[in-house]
C-alpha positions in Angstrom: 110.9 -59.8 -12.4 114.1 -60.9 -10.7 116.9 -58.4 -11.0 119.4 -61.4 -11.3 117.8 -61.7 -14.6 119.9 -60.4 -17.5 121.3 -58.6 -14.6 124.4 -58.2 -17.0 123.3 -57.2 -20.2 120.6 -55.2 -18.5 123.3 -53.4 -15.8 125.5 -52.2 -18.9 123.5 -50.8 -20.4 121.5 -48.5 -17.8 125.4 -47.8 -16.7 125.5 -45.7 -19.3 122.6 -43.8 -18.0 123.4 -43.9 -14.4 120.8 -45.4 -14.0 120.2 -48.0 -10.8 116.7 -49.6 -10.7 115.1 -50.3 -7.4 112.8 -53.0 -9.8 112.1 -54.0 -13.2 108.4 -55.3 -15.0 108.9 -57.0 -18.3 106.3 -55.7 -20.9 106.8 -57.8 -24.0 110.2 -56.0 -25.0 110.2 -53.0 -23.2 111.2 -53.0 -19.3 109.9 -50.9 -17.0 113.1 -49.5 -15.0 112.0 -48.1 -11.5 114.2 -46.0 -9.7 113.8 -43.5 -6.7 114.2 -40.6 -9.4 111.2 -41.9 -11.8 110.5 -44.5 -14.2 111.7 -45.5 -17.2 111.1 -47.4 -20.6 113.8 -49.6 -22.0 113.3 -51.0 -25.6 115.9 -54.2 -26.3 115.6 -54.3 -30.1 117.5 -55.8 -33.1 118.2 -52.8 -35.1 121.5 -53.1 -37.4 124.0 -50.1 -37.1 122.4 -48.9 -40.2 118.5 -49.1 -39.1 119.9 -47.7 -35.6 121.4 -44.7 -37.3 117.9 -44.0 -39.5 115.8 -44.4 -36.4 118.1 -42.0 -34.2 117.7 -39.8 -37.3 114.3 -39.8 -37.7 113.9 -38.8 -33.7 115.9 -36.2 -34.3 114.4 -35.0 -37.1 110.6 -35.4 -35.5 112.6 -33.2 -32.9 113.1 -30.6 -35.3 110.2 -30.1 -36.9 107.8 -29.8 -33.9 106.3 -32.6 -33.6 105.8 -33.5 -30.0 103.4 -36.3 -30.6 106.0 -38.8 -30.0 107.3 -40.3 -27.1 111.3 -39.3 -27.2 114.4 -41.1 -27.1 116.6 -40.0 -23.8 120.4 -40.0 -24.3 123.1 -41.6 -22.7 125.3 -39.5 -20.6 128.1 -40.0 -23.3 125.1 -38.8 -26.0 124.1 -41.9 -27.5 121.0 -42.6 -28.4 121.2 -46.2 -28.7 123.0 -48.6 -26.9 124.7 -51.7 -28.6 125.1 -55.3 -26.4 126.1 -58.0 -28.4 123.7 -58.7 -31.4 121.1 -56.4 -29.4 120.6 -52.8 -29.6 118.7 -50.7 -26.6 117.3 -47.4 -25.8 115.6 -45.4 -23.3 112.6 -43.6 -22.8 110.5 -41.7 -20.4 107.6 -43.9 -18.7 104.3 -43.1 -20.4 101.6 -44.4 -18.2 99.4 -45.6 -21.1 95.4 -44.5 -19.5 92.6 -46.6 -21.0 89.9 -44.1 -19.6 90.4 -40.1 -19.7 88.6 -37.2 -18.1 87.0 -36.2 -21.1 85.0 -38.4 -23.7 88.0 -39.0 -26.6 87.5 -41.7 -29.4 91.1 -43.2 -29.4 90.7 -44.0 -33.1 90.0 -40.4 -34.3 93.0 -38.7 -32.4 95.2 -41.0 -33.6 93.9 -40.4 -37.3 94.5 -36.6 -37.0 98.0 -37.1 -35.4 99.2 -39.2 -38.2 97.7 -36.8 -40.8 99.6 -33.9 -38.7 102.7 -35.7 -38.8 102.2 -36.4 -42.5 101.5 -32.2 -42.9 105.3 -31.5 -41.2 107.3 -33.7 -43.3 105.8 -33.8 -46.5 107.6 -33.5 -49.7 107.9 -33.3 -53.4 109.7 -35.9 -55.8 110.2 -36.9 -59.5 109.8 -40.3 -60.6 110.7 -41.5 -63.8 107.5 -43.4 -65.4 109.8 -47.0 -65.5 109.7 -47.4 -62.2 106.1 -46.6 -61.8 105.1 -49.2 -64.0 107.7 -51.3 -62.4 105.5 -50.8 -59.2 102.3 -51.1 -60.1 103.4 -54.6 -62.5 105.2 -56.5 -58.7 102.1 -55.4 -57.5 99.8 -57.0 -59.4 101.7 -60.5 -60.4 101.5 -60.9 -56.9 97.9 -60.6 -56.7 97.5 -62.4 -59.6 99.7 -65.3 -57.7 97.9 -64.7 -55.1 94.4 -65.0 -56.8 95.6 -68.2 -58.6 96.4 -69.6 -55.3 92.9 -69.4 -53.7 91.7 -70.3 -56.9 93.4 -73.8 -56.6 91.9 -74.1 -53.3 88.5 -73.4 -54.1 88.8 -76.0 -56.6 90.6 -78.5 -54.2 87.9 -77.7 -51.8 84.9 -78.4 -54.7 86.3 -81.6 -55.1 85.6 -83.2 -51.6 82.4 -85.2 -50.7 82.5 -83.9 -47.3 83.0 -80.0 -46.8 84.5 -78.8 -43.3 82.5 -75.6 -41.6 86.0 -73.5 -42.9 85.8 -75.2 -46.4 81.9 -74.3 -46.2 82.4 -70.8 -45.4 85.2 -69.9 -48.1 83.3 -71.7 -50.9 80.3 -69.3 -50.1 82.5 -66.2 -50.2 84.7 -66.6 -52.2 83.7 -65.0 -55.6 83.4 -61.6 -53.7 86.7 -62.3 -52.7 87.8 -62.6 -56.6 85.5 -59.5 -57.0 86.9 -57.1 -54.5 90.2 -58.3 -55.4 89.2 -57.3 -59.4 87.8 -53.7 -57.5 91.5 -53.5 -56.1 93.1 -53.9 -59.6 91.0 -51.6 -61.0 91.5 -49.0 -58.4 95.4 -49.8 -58.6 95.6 -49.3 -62.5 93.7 -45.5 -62.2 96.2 -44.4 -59.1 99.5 -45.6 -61.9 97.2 -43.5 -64.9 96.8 -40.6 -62.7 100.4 -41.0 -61.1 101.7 -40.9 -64.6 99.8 -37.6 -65.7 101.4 -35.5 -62.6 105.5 -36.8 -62.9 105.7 -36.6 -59.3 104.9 -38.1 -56.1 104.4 -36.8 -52.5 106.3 -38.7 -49.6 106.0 -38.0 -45.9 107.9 -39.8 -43.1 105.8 -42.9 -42.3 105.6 -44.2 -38.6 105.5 -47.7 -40.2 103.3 -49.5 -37.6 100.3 -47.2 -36.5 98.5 -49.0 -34.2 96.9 -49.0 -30.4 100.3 -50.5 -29.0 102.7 -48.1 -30.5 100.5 -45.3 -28.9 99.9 -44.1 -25.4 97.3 -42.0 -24.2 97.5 -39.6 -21.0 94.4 -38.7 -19.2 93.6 -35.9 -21.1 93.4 -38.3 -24.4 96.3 -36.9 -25.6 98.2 -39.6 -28.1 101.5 -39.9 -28.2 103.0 -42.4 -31.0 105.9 -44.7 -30.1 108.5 -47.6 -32.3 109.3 -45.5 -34.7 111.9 -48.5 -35.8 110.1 -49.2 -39.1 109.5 -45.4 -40.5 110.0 -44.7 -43.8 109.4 -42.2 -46.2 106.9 -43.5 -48.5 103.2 -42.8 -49.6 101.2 -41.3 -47.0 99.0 -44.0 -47.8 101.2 -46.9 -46.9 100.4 -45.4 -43.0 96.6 -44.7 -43.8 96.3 -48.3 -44.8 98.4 -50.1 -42.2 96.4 -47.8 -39.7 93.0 -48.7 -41.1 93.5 -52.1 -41.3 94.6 -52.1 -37.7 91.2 -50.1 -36.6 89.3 -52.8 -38.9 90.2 -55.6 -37.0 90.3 -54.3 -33.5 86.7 -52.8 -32.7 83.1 -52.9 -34.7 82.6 -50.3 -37.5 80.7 -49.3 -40.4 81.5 -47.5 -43.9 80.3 -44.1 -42.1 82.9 -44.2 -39.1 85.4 -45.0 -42.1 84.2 -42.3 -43.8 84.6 -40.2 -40.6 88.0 -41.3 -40.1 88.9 -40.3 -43.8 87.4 -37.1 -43.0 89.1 -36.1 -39.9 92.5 -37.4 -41.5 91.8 -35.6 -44.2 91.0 -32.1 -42.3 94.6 -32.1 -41.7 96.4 -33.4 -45.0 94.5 -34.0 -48.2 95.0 -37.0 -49.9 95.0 -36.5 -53.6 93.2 -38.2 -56.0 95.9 -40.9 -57.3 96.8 -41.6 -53.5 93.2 -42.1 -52.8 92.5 -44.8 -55.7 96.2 -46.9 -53.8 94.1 -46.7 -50.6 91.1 -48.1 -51.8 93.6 -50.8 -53.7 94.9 -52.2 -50.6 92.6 -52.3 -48.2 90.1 -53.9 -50.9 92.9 -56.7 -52.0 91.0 -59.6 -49.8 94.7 -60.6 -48.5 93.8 -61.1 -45.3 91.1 -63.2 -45.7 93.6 -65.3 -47.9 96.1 -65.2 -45.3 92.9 -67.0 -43.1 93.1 -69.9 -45.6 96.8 -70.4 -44.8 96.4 -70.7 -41.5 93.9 -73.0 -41.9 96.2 -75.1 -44.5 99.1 -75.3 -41.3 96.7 -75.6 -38.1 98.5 -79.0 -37.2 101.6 -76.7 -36.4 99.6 -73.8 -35.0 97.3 -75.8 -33.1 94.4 -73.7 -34.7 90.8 -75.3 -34.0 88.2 -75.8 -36.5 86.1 -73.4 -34.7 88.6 -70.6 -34.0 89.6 -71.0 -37.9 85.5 -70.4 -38.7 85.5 -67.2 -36.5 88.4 -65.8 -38.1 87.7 -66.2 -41.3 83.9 -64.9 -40.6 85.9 -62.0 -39.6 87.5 -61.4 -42.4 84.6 -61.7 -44.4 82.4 -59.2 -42.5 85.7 -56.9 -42.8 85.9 -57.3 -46.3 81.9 -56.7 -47.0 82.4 -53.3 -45.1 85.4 -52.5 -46.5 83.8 -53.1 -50.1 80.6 -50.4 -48.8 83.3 -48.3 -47.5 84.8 -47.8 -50.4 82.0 -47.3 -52.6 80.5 -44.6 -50.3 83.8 -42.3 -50.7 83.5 -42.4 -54.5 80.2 -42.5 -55.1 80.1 -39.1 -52.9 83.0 -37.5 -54.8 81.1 -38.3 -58.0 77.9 -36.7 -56.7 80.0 -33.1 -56.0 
């Protein structure tokens, strides 16, 4: 990358490290600051005062409690965490060489379960709810499922219509009632988690990384994780991160309902989920939404260039997911009943 190259922007704010690069590699948003002391991570972001003020807080606090799982945020020399330029905010990090291969045999997917269920452990807590706001939950939820239902619903009929089917039309029309199905499995699961919510008067939250994935980790050669972008934690469910995190591992490798029941398992060794949170699992990741979200692609491929072919694929995708998902699903209950 040429140094002259937000040479400004870029200059003031590694000022405030003393910090002068002998080079710079982009990597999507982060840049890779060389200098004859070691390297550096710099993350140009477009956090509000606000969300830059949570995010320093939740370092801090991840700080406090232990966890060392993370990859930390270094401060200027005036103590800042974050650095403001213009509409864009910045921080630094250490370089974490991210190692695809380690010395000894580690599955990626099953640290990084039992990390997040550790980080889960170390910041969970108690809270009353009042029952209003429960329902108030569970009934956004499900008008936008319903919406969502009606939606495909139009399309399959739309589709019906034609003479001539396309390979993608072809495909949806012959899965689409275990679409509505799973998506009647999710409602069902979603109105036990609000009955069984309701009984207890209280919820757990934990402080959610927000977006568990492969690239907001890094591995060093011992396949040690280390989570990173914590921009979009929250505290929340500890399923809202068991989802997002599933979902991720769904679409990124090949799998089966025993390896998810092996990565319940191994998330679970570390921070129980109880039996209300369990049903809002099963809820989302059986809601066929991403097989939906397939269909709108589809409906705007003259914008996104999307062949007919790469549409198929996806969508074939989605469907295998959903099948699994659907086997996955019925293996953790039907086990639990059988105890």
């Amino acid at each position: 990358m040429n140094l002259h190259i937000e040479q400004k922007p870029l200059g003031a704010v590694l000022f405030q490290y003393d910090i002068y690069p002998e080079k710079i590699e982009s990597y999507g948003k982060v840049r890779k600051v060389d200098t004859k002391y070691g390297s550096y991570g710099l993350k140009k972001t477009r956090m509000t005062r606000e969300q830059a003020d949570w995010f320093i807080h939740v370092m801090r606090r991840l700080e406090r409690i232990g966890f060392h799982y993370v990859v930390p945020v270094l401060p200027t020399k005036y103590g800042d965490y974050v650095v403001r330029y213009g509409d864009d905010a910045y921080y630094l990090m250490p370089w974490y060489e991210d190692h695809q291969e380690f010395r000894h045999p580690v599955n990626p997917e099953e640290v990084m379960v039992e990390e997040l269920s550790k980080l889960h452990g170390l910041t969970e807590r108690s809270q009353e709810y009042s029952e209003d706001l429960l329902q108030n939950s569970y009934d956004a939820l499900k008008r936008r499922w319903e919406r969502r239902k009606i939606e495909m619903e139009r399309y399959a009929d739309e589709v019906e219509g034609k003479t001539y089917l396309s390979p993608f039309e072809l495909t949806f029309l012959t899965h689409f009632q275990r679409s509505i199905h799973m998506a009647e499995e999710a409602e069902t699961h979603l109105a036990s988690w609000l009955e069984k919510a309701k009984e207890k008067k209280s919820f757990r939250s934990v402080l959610c990384h927000g977006r568990p994935s492969r690239k907001h980790t890094c591995f060093d050669q011992y396949g040690s994780s280390y989570f990173l972008n914590f921009e979009k934690a929250v505290l929340d469910t500890p399923t809202r991160d068991v989802v997002l995190l599933f979902r991720h591992f769904f679409q990124s490798r090949p799998w089966d309902e025993q390896e998810g029941r092996h990565w319940l398992q191994l998330y679970e060794k570390h921070f129980a989920l109880f039996d209300e949170e369990r049903h809002l699992l099963m809820s989302y990741l059986a809601f066929p939404e991403s097989m939906y979200q397939t269909v709108d692609a589809y409906s705007k491929r003259k914008n996104t260039g999307l062949t007919e072919f790469q549409a198929v694929t996806q969508l074939e995708r989605k469907v295998l997911t959903m099948n699994r998902v659907r086997r996955f699903m019925m293996s953790v209950f039907h086990s639990e009943e059988g105890m």
